[in-house]
N, C-alpha and C positions, 0 to 999 in steps of 0.2 A: 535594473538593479532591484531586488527584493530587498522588500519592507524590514524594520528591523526594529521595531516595535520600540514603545510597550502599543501593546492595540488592547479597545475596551473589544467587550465579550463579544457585541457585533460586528465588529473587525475582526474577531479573530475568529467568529461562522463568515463573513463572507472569504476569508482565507482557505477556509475549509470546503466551501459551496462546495465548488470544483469537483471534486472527487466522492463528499457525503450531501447530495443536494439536499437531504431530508432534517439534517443537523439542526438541531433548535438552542435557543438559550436554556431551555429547560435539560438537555442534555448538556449542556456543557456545566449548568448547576446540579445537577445528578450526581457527573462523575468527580465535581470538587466536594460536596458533600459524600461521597463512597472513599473520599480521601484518596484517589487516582490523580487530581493533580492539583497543582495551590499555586493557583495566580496569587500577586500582589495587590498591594490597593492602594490607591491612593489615598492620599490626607485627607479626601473628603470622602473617602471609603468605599470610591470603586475598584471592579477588578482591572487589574492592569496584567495583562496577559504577555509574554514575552515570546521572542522566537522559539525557545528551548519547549516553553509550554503547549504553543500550540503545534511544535513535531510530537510531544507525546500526546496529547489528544489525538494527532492525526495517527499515531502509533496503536492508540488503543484503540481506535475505531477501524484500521485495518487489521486488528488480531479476531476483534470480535466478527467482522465481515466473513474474511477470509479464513476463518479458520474455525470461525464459533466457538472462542473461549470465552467462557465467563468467566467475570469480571474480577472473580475471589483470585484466577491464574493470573490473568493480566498482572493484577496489583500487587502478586509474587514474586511474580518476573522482575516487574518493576524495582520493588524493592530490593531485589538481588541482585540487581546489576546498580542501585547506588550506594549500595556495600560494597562494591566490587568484586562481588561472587559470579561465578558462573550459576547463571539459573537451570535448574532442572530440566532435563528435556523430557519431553510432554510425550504419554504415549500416544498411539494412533487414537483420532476423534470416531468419536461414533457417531451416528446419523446427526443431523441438524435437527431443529424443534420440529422447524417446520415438514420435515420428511418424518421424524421419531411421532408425531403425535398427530398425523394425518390421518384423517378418516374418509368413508368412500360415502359414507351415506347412508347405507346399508340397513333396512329394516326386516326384522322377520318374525314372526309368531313363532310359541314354542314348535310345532307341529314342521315348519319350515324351516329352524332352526336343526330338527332331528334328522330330519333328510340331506340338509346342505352337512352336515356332518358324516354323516353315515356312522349314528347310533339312532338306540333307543328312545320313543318320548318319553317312556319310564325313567330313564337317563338323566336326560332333561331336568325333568320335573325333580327327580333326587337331589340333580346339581343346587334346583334355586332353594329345595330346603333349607338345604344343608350350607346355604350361603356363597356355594362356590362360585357362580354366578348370578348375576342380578337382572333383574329385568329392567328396561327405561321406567321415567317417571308414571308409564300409563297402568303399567302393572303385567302386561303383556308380551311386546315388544324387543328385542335382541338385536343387538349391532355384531361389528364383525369380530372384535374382541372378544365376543359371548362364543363366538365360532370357533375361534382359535381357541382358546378352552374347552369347549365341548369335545374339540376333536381329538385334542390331548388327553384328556378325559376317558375317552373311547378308548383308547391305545391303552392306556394304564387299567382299563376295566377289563379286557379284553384276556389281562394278564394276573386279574384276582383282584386289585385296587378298585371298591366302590367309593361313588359321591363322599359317603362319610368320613372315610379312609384321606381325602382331600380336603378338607374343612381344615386341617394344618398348616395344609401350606398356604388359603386362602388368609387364614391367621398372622401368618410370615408373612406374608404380603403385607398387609395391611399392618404391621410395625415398622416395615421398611418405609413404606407411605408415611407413616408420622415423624420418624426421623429425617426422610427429606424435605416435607413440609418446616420441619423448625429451622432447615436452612434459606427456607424464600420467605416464610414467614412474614418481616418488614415490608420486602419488594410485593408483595401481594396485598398487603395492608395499603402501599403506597397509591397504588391504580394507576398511574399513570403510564402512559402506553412504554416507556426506555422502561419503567421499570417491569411490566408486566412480559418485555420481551429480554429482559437479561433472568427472571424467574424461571420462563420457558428453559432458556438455556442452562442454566444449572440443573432443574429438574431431569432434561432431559439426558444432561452429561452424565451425571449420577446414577440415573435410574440403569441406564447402558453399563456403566462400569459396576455397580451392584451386582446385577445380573452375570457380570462377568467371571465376580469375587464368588459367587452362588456357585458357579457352574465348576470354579476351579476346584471349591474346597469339595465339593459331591463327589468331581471326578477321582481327587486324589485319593479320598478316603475308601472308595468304591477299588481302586485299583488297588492299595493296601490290604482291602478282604478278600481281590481275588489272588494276590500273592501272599496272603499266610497260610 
């Protein structure tokens, strides 16, 4: 016969162990302060956690799992289904943090940065002027990020578009960066590891579907000029 609560908050992780072995009291106080869920308390002011409670914890921990929503969707979902609305359905995810913001290691001087591209170190050297590219902290140094720009780079140069001609969209960029920054803002401020990995996941939700909104409005617009 399953339990039927109230269970305090350590009852209601070792309910959870099972399936989230990693689950702490600090996430289960994370997601009652992100107002995802509201145990009770007792007269001497603990939480008293109920069955209903801890299936939506175990709920929101399988969406974030399985499916890497953050936690702003979860808590929409949520909320639209105790309105009794049908919630939104969610378009397709794009890469996880952990694949969106992976890197290989990758070090290269500008000179091997020019060759692993197949441009110019003229090129190069234009791009860090002009800001398009940065170098590591050393001052030298280029990851593979710097590559996939250079190369793109190359392509658009190839076609009349210099370095400086890109200092635009390095700019676009870098407002999109601060607008998504004001969405993790707190969870960054927080440090603590749930919160540093639900930041990951928005950033990286956003940053994917930005890019998406980027590429539809170019295209539309671009195929409007070639039909007038």
């Amino acid at each position: 016969m399953s339990p039927t609560g109230p269970f305090s908050i350590g009852e209601a992780i070792n309910l959870l162990k099972d399936e989230f072995p990693t689950v702490t009291v600090s996430k289960l106080r994370f997601l009652e302060g992100e107002g995802l869920v509201r145990p009770a308390r007792s007269t001497s002011g603990y939480r008293e956690f109920g069955t209903d409670d801890v299936e939506r914890v175990r709920y929101i921990l399988r969406q974030q799992r399985d499916h890497f929503l953050p936690l702003k969707v979860i808590k929409s979902k949520l909320t639209a289904w105790e309105r009794g609305e049908e919630p939104t359905v969610d378009g397709a995810p794009g890469a996880p943090p952990e694949t969106y913001f992976a890197s290989s290691g990758v070090s290269m001087d500008a000179d091997e940065l020019a060759r692993a591209a197949g441009v110019t170190t003229d090129l190069i050297t234009s791009l860090v002027r002009h800001g398009v590219i940065e170098p590591d902290d050393d001052g030298t140094t280029f990851d593979e990020d710097d590559l996939a720009i250079a190369r793109a780079a190359g392509r658009l140069a190839a076609r009349g578009l210099e370095a400086r001609h890109l200092r635009a969209m390095r700019l676009s960029a870098n407002r999109e960066i601060d607008l998504l920054t004001q969405l993790t803002g707190p969870l960054l401020r927080h440090r603590s590891p749930a919160s540093r990995k639900e930041a990951a996941e928005i950033l990286a939700d956003c940053a994917q579907a930005a890019g998406d909104v980027q590429d539809a409005i170019v295209r539309s617009q671009l195929r409007d000029l070639l039909e007038s």
